[in-house]
N, C-alpha and C positions, 0 to 999 in steps of 0.2 A: 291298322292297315287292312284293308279291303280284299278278300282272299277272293281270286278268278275260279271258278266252279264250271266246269264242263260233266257232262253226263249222257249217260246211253243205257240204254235194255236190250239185252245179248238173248235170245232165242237159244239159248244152251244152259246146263246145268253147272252151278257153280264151281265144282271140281274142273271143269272143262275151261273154264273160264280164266280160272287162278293157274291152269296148266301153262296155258297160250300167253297169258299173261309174263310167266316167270319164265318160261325155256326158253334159250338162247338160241334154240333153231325155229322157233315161234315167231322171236321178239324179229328177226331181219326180216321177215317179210309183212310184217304190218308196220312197223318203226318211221313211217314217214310221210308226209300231209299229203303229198300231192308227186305223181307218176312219174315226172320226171327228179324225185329227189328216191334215196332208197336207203338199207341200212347195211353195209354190207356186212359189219361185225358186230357181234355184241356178246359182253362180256357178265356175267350176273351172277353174286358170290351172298346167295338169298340170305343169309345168317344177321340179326343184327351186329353193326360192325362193318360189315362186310361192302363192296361195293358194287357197282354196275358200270359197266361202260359203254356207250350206244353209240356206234360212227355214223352222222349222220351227212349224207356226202348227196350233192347233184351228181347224175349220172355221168353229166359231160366232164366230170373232176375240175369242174370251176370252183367250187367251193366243200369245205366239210370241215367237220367240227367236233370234238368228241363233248354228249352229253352224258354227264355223271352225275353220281352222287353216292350217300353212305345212310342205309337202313339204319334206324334209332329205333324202330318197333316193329313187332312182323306178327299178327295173328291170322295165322292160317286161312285162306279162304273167305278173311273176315276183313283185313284191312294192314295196310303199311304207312310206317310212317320214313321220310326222308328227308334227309339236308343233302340240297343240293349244290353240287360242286362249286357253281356262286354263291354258297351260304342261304339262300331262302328255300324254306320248308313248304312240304309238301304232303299231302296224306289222298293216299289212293283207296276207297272201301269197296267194296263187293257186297252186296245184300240179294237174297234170294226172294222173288216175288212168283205172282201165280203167272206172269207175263216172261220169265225168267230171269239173269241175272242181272241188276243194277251194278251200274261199273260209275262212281263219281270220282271225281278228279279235282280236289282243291287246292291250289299254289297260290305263293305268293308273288306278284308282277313283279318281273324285273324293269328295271329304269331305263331303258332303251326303245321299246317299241310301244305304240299307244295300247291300253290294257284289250281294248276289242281286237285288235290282232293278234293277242294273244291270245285272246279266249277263241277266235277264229280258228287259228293254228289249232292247237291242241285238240278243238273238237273235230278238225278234219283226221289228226291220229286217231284220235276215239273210234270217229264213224270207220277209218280202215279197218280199226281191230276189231268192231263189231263186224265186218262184212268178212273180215277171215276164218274169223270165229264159226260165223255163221253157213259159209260155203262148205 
């Protein structure tokens, strides 16, 4: 299977990065593609084992979703790995460069949406969380 890879370079230091990343008062205000959708809750139990839960909801409470899943591997600073709550896997890395931190994003597509929508989606999250990160 053909894993969808989305990626960014955060102008911040990778502590900074894996902060904003994992806090649950971080994760609601970057957690969502586009201005009129938002995150208002999230729940994040860092430990392998453990789980997440990101509400992700249009503003006008037309629609919302919880996106979950359950850490399988967790190196600090350096990378996670995930089964997500539909069963396909995913690995988040972090790498520190002289441009600052590389944030890639590898999953496996789900069978619903054409795979460039997907990879759209996800990198419009990315690009939010680089610009939170970054303000």
């Amino acid at each position: 299977m053909n894993l969808i890879k989305v990626e960014t370079i955060i102008n911040a230091p990778t502590s900074k990065v894996w902060e904003f990343w994992t806090n649950e008062e971080h994760i609601k205000n970057w957690n969502f593609a586009i201005s009129d959708w938002h995150c208002p809750n999230a729940t994040n139990n860092l430990v392998v084992g453990g789980e997440f839960h990101y509400t992700m909801s249009a503003k006008d409470n037309s629609m919302s979703f919880d996106f979950w899943g359950t850490y399988e591997k967790i190196e600090i600073e350096k990378n996670i790995e995930i089964l997500l709550g539909d069963g396909r896997k995913m690995k988040v890395t972090f790498a520190s460069s002289d441009a600052g931190t590389i944030v890639t994003e590898a999953f496996e597509p789900e069978q619903v949406n054409p795979a460039e929508m997907q990879r759209a989606g996800w990198q419009m999250i990315l690009d939010n969380f680089k610009n939170y990160v970054e303000k």
